[in-house]
DSSP file (Angstrom, degrees, kcal/mol; ACC not computed):
  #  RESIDUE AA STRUCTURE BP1 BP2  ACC     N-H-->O    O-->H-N    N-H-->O    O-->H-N    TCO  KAPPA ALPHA  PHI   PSI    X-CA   Y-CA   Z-CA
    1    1 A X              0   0    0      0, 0.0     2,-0.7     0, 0.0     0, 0.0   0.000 360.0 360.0 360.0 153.5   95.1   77.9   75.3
    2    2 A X        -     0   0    0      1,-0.0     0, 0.0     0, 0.0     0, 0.0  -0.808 360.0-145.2-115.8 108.5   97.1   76.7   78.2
    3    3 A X        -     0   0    0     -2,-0.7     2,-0.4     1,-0.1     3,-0.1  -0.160  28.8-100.2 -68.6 150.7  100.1   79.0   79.5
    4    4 A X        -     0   0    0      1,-0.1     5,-0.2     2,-0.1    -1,-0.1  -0.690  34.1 -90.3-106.5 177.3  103.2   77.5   80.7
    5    5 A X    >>  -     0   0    0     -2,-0.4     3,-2.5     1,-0.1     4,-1.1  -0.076  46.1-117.5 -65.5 129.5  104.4   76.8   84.0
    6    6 A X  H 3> S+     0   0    0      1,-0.3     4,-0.6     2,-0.2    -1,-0.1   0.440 107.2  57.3 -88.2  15.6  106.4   80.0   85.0
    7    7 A X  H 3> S+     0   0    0      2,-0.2     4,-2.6     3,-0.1    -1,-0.3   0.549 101.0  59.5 -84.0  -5.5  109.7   78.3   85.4
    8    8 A X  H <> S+     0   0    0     -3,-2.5     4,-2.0     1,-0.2    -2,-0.2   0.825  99.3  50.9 -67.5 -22.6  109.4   77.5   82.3
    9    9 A X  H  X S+     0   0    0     -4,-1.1     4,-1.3     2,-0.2    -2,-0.2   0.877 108.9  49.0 -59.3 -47.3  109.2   80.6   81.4
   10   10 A X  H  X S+     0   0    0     -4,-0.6     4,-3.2     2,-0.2     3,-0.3   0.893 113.9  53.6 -50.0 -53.5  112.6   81.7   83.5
   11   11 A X  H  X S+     0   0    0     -4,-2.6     4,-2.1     1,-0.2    -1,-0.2   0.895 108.7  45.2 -52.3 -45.2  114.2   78.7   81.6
   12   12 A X  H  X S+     0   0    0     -4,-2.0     4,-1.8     1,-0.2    -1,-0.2   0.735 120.6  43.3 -56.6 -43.4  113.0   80.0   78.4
   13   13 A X  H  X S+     0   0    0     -4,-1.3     4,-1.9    -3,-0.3    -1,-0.2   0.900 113.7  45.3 -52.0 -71.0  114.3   83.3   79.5
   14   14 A X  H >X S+     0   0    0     -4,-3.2     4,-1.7     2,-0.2     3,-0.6   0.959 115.5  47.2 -60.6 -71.9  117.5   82.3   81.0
   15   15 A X  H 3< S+     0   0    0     -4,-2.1     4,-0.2     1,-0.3    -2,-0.2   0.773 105.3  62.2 -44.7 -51.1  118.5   79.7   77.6
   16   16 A X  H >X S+     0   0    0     -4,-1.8     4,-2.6     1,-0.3     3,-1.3   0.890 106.9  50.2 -37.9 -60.5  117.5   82.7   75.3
   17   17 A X  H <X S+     0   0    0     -4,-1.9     4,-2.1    -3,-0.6    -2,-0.3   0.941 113.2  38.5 -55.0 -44.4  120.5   84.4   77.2
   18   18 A X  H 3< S+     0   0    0     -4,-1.7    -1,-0.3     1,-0.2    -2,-0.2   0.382 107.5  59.0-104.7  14.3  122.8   82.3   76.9
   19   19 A X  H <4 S+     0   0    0     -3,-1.3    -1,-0.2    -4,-0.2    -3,-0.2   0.788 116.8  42.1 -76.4 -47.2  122.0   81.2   73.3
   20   20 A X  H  < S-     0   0    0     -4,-2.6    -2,-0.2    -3,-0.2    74,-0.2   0.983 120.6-101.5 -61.3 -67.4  122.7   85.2   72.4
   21   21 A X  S  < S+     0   0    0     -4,-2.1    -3,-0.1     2,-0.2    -4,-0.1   0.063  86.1 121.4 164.9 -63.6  125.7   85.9   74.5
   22   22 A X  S    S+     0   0    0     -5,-0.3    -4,-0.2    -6,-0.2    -5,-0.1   0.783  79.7  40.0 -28.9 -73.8  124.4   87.6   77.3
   23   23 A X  S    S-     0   0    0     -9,-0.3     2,-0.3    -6,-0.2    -2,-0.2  -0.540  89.2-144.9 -69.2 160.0  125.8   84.9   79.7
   24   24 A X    >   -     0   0    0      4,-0.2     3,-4.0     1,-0.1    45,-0.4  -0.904  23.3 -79.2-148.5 153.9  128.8   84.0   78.7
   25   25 A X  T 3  S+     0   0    0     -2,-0.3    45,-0.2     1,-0.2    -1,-0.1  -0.160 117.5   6.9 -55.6 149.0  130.6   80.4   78.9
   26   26 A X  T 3  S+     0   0    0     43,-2.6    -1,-0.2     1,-0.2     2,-0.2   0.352 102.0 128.2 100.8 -16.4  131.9   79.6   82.1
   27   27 A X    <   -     0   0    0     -3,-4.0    42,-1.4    41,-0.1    -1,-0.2  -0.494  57.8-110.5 -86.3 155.2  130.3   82.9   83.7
   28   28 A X  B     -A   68   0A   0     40,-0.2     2,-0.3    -2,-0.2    40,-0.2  -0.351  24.5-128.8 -68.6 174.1  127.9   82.8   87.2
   29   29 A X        -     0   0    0     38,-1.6    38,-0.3     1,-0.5     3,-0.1  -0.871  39.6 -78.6-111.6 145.1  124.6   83.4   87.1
   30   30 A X        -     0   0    0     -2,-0.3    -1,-0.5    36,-0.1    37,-0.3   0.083  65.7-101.6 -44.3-175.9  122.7   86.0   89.5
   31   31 A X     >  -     0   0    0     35,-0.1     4,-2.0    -3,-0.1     5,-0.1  -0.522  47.1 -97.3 -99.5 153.2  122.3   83.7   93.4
   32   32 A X  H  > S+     0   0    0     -2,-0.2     4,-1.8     2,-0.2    14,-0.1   0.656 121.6  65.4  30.7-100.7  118.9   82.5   93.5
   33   33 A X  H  > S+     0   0    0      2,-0.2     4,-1.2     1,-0.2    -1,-0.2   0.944 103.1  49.5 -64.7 -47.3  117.6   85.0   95.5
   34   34 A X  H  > S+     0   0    0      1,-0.2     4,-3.4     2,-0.2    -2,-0.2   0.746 107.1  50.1 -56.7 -40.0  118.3   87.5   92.9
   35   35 A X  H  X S+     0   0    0     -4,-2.0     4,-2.6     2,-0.2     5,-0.4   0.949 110.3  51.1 -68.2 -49.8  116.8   85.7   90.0
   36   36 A X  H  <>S+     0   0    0     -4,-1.8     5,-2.2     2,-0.2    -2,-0.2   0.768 107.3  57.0 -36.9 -45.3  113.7   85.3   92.1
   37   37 A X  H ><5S+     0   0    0     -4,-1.2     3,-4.9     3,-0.2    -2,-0.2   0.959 113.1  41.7 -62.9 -79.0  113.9   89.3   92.8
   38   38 A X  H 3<5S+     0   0    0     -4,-3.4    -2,-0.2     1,-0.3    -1,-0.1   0.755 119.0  36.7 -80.7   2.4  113.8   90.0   89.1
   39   39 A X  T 3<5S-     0   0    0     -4,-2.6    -1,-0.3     2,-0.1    -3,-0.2   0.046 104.2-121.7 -96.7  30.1  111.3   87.7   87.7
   40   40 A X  T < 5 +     0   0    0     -3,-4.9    -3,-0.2    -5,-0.4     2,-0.2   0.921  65.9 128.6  60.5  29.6  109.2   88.0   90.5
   41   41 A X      < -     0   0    0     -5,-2.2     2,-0.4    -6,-0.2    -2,-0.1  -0.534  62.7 -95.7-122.3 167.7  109.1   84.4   91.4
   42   42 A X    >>  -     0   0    0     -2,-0.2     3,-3.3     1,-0.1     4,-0.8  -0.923  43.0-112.6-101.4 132.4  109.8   82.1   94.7
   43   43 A X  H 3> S+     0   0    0     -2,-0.4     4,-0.7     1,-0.3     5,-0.4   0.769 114.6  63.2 -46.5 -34.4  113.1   80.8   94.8
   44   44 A X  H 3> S+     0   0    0      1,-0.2     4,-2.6     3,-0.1     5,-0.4   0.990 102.9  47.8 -47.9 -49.8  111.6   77.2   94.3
   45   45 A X  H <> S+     0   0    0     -3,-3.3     4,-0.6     2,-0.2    -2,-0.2   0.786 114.3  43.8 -84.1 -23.5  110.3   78.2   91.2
   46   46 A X  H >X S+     0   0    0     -4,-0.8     3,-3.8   -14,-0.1     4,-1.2   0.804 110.4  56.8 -74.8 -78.9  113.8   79.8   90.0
   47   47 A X  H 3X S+     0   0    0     -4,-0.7     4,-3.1     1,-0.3     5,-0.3   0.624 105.5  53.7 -13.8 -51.9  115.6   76.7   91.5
   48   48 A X  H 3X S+     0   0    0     -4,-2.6     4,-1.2    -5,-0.4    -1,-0.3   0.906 113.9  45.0 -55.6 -32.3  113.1   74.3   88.9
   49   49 A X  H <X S+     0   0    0     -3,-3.8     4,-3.0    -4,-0.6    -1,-0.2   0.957 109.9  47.8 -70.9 -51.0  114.2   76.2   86.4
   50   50 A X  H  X S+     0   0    0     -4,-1.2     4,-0.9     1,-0.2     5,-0.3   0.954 110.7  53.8 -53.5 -71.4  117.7   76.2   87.3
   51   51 A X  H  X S+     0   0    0     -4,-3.1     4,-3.2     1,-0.2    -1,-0.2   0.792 105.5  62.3 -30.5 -29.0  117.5   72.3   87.8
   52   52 A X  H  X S+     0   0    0     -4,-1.2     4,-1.1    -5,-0.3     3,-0.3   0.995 106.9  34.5 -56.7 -70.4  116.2   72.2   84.4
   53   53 A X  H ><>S+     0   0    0     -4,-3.0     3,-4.4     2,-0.2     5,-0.6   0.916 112.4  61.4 -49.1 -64.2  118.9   73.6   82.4
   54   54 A X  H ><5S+     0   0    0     -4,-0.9     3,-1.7     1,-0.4    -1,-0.2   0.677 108.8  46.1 -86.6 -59.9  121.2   71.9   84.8
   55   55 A X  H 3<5S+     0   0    0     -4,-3.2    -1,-0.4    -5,-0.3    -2,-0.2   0.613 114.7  44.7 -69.7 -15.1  119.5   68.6   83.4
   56   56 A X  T <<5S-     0   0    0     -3,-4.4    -1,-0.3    -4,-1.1    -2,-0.3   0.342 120.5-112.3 -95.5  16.5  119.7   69.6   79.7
   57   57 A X  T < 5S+     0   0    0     -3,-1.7    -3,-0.2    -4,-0.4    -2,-0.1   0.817  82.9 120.7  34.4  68.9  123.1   70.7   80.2
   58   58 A X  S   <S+     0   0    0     -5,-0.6    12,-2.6     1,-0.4     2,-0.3   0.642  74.4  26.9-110.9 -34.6  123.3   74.2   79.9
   59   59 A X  E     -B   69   0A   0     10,-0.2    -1,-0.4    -9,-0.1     2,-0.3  -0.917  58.6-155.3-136.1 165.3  124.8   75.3   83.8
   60   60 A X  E     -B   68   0A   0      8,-1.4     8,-2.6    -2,-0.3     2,-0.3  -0.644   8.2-132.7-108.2 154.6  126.4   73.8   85.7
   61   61 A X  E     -B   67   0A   0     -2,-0.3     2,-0.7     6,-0.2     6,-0.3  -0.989  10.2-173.0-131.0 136.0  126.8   74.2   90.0
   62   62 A X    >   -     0   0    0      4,-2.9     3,-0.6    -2,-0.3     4,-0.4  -0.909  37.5-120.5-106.4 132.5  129.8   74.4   92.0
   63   63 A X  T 3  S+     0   0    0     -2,-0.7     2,-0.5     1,-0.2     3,-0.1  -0.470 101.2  15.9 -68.8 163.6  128.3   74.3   95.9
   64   64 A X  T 3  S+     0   0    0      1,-0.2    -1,-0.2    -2,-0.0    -3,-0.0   0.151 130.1  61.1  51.9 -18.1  129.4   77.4   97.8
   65   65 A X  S <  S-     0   0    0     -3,-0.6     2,-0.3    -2,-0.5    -1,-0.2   0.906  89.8-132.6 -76.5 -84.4  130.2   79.0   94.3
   66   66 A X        -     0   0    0     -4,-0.4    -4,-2.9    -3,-0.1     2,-0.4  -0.919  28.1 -26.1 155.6 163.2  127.5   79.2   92.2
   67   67 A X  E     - B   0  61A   0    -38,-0.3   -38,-1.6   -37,-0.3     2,-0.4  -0.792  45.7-173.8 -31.1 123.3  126.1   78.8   88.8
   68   68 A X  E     -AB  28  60A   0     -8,-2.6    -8,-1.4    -2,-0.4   -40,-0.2  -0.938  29.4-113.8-137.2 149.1  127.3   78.6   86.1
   69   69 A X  E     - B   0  59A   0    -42,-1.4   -43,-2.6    -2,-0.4     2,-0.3  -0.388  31.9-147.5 -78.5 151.4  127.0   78.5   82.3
   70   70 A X        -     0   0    0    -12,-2.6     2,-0.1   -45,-0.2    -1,-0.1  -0.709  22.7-111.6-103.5 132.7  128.3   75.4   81.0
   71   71 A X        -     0   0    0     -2,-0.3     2,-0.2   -46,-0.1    -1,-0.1  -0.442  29.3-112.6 -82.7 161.8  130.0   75.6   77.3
   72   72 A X        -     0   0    0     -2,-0.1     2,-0.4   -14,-0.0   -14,-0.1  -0.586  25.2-153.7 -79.8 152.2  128.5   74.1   74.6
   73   73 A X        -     0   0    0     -2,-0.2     2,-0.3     2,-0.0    -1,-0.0  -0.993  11.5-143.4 -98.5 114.8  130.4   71.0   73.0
   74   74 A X        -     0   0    0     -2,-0.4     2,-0.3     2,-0.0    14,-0.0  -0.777  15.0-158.7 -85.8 128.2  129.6   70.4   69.2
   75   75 A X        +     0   0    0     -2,-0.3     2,-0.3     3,-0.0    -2,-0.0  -0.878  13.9 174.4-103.7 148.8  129.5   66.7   68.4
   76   76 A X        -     0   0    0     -2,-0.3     6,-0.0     6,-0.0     3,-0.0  -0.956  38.4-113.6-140.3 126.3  130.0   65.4   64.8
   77   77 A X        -     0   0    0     -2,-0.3     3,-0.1     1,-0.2    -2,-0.0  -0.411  24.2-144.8 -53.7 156.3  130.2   62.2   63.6
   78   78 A X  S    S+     0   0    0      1,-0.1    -1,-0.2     3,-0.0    -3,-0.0   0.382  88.4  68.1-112.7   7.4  133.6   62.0   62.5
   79   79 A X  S    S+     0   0    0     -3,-0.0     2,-0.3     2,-0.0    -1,-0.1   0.682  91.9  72.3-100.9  22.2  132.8   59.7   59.2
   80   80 A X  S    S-     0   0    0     -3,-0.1     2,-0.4     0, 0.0    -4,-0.0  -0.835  80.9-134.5-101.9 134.3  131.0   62.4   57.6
   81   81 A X        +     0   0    0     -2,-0.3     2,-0.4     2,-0.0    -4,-0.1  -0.675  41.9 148.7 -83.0 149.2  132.8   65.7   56.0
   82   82 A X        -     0   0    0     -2,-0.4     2,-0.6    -6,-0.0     3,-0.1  -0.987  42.8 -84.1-165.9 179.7  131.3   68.7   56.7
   83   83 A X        -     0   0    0     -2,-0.4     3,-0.3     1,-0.1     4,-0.2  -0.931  14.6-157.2-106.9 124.2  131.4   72.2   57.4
   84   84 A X  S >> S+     0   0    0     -2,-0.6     4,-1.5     2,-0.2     3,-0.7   0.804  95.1  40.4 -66.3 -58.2  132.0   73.7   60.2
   85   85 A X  T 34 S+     0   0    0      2,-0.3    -1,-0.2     1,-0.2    -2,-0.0   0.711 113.8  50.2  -5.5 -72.0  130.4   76.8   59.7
   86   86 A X  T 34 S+     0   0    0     -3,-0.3     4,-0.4     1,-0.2    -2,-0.2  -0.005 110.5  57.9 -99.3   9.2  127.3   75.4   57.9
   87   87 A X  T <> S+     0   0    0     -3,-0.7     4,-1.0    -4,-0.2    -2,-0.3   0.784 115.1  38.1 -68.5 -71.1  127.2   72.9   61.2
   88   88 A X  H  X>S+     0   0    0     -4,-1.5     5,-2.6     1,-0.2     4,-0.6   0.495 115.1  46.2 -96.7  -8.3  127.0   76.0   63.2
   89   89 A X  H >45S+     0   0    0      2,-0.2     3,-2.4     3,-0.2     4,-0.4   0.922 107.0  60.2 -87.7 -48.0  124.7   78.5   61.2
   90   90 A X  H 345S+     0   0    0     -4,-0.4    -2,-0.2     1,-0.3    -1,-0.1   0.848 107.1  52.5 -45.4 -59.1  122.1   75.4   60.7
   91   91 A X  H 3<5S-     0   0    0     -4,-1.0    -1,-0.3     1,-0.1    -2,-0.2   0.642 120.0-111.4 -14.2 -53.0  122.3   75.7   64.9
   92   92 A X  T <<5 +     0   0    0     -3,-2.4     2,-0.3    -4,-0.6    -3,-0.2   0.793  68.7 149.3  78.8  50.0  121.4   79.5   65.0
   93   93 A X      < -     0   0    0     -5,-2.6    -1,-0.2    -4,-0.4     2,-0.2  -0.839  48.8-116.8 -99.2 155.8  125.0   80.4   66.3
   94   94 A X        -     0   0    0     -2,-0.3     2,-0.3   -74,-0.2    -6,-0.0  -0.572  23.8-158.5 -94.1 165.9  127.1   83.4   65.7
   95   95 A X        +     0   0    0     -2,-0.2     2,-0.2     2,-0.0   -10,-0.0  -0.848  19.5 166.5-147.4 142.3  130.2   82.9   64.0
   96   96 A X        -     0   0    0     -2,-0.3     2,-0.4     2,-0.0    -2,-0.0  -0.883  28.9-138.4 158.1 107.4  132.8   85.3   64.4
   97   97 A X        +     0   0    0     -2,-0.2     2,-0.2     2,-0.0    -2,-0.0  -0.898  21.2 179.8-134.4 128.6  136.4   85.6   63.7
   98   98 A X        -     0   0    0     -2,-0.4     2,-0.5     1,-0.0     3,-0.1  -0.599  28.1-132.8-110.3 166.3  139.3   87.2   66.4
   99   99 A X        -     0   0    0     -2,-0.2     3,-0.1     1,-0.1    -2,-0.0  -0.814  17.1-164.1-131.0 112.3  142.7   87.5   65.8
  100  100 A X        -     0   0    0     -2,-0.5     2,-0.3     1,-0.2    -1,-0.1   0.616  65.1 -20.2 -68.8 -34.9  144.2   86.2   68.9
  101  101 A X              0   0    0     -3,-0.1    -1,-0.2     1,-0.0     0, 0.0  -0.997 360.0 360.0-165.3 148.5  147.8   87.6   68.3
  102  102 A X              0   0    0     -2,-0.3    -2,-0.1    -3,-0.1    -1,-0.0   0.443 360.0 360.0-136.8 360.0  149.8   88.8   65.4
């Protein structure tokens, strides 16, 4: 059996976070160097990763800022009804309800 590549692994890693929570829209992501520090990788190989998400649109980069997680956008066709909800459970998202103000 054939292992994969170990930024894929970071990607796997990384996407996992930010599917849960962990990262949160809109938030940075460790520099680089740092990610590199805790998997134990050469900053090429976090960088491939990073460019990966970057290209499935998942972060975003501002230069001199950072990385960052990108929010997700839900598309729907809009000449189908549907559920908003059952659109987002089918997804494996949490669903959650605040009350913003009273």
């Amino acid at each position: 059996m054939k292992s994969q590549p170990l930024y894929m692994n970071i990607y796997d890693d990384i996407l996992f976070k930010i599917k849960n929570g962990i990262f949160s829209e809109n938030s940075p992501l460790p520099s680089e160097r740092e990610l590199g520090l805790n998997y134990n990788v050469s900053r090429s190989t976090v960088r491939k990763a990073l460019n990966t998400l970057q290209n499935n649109g998942f972060i975003y980069k501002i230069q001199g800022q950072g990385t960052f997680i990108k929010p997700q956008v839900f598309e729907q066709p809009l000449y189908n009804f549907y559920s908003f909800t059952d659109e987002l459970k089918k997804d494996d998202k949490t669903i959650r309800n605040s009350i913003l103000q009273l």
